[in-house]
ZATI-432422 format. One record per residue: x, y, z of N, C-alpha, C in turn. Coordinates in steps of 0.05 Angstrom, whole numbers, plus 32768, in hexadecimal, padded with zeros to 4 digits. Each point is the difference from the previous one (the first is absolute). Layout:
<atoms>
XYZXYZXYZ ...
</atoms>
This chain:
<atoms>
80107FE880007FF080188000801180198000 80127FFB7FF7801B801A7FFD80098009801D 7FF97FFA8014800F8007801E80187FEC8008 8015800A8004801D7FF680027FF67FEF8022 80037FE980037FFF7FEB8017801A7FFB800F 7FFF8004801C800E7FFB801380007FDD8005 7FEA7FF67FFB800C7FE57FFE7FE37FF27FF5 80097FE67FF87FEB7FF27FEB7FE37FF88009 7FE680057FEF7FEF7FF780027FF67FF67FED 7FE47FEB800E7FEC7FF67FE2800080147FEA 80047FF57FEF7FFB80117FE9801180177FFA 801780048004801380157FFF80117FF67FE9 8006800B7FE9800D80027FE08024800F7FFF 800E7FF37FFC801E800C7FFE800080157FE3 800F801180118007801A7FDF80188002800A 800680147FEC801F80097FFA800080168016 8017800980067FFE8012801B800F801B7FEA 7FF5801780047FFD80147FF1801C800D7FFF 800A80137FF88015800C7FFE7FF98015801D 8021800480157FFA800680157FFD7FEB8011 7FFA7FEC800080037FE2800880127FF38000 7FF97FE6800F80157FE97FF47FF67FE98010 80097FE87FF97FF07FE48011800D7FF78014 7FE97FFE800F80117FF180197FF27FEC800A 80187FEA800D7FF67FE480067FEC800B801B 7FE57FE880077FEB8007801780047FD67FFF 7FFE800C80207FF87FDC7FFF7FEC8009800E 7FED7FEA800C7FEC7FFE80067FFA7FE98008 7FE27FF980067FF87FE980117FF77FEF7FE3 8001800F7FF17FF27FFB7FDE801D7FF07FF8 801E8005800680137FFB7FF6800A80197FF5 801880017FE8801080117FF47FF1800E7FE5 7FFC801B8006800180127FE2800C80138008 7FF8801D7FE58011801980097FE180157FFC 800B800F80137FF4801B80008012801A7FF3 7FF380147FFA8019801C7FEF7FF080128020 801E80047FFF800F801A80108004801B7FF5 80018011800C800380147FF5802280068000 800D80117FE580187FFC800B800F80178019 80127FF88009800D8010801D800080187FFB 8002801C800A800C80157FF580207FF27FFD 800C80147FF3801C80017FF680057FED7FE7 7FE47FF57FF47FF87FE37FE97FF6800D7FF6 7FFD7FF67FEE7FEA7FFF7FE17FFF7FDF7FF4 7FE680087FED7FFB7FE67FEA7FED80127FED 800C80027FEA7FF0800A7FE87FF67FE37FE9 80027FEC800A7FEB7FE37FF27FF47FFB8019 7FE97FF37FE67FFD7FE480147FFC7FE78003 7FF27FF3801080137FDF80018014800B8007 80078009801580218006800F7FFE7FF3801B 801A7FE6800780037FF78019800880118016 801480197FF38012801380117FF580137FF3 8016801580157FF680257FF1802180058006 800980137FEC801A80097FFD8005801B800C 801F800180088007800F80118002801D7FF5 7FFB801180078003801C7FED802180017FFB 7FFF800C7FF4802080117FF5800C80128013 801A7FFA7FFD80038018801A7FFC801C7FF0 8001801A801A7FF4801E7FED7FE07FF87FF9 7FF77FEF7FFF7FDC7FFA80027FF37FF6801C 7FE6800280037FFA7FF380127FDE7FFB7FF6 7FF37FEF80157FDD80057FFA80047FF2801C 7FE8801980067FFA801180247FEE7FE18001 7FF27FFE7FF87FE27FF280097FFF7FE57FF8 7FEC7FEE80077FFB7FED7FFC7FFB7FF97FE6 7FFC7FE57FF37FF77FF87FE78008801B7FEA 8016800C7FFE801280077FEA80017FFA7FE3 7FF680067FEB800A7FF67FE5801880107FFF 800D80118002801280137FF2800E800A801B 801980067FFE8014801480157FFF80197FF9 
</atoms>
């Protein structure tokens, strides 16, 4: 239903985790999938389907959470 899940239910559908994101492993009582995170400040991710988010450049930064760009 397009709302990002903290952990698995009936009827809950896997997508790609957006740019600004990235996947991360969730275990659960369900067992192993991933949930998308937002990335750290001092990160970015401009795809998506991204496991990680990349470190800015030095002389750049991005202040906030879930970052596409430095």
């Amino acid at each position: 239903d397009g709302r990002w899940l903290q952990n698995r239910t009936a009827g809950a559908t896997c997508v790609a985790c957006e740019p600004g994101r990235f996947s991360a492993l969730l275990e659960d009582d369900y067992g192993a999938t991933a949930i998308c995170r937002q990335c750290y400040p001092g990160t970015k991710q401009i795809h998506s389907t991204s496991v990680s988010c990349d470190t800015c450049p030095p002389g750049t930064k991005a202040a906030g959470w879930g970052a596409t760009q430095c």
